[in-house]
N, C-alpha and C positions, 0 to 999 in steps of 0.2 A: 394132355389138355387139348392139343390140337385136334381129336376128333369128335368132341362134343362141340368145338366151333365149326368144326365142316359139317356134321349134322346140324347143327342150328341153319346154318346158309341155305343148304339143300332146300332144308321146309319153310325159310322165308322165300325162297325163290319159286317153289311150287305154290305158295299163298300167292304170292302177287301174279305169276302165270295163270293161276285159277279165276281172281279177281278180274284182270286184265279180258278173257276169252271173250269170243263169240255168245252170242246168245245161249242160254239153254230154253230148248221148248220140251216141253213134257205132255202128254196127252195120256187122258183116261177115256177108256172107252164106258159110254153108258149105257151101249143098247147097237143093235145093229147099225151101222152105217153114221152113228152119234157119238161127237168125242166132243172131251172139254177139256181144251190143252191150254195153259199157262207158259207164256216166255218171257224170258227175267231176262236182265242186261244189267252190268253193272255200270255203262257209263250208259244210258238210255239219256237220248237227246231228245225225243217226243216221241210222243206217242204213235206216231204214225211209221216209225221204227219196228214198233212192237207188233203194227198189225201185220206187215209185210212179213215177219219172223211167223205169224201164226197161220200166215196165209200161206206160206211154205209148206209149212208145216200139216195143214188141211190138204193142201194138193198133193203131198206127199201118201198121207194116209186112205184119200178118195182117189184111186186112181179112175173112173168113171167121169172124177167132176165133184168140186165142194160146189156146196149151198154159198150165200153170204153168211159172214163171221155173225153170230145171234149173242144177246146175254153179255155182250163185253163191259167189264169190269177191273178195275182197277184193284190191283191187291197189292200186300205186302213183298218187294223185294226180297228173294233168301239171300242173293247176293250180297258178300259183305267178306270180312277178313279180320282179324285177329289183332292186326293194326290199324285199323278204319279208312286205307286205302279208298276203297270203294262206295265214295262218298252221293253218288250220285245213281245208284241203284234204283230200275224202277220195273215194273213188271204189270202186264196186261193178262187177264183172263177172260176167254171166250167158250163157244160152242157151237160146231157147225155138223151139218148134218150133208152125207154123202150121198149123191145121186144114184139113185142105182141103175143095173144094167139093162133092166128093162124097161124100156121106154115107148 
């Protein structure tokens, strides 16, 4: 019996590590130099959290240079848990477009 209780532990404790994490930011690209990346946070304190996650996020992916964040929207948190842990999930959705190299 004791190993259906150490597997149960394990996968509570990767739930609440998961819950717990850093942002996730996700980006699709739509087109050259066009992306539309969504960051979710489970404990998101405001919103100005989120843009600083997407604006990583944009500089990460324009190395040249982002545009400003376009189209930002507020959507549904995926963040969440199994035990409702992550009661305060919130997530920002934008679109920025990258500079290009010739200028």
């Amino acid at each position: 019996m004791s190993v259906p209780r150490a597997a149960l532990g394990v996968a509570l404790v990767a739930v609440l590590v998961g819950c717990t994490a850093n942002a996730s930011v996700k980006a699709k690209r739509l087109g050259p130099g066009h992306y539309r990346m969504v960051a979710d946070r489970c404990m998101g304190i405001d919103q100005r959290q989120l843009e600083d996650d997407l604006a990583s996020e944009a500089a990460r992916r324009c190395p040249q240079g982002a545009g400003p964040l376009e189209a930002m929207l507020p959507v549904g948190s995926r963040k969440g848990s199994l035990l409702g842990e992550c009661l305060h999930g919130r997530a920002l959705q934008a679109e920025v477009r990258c500079h290009s190299a010739a200028r």
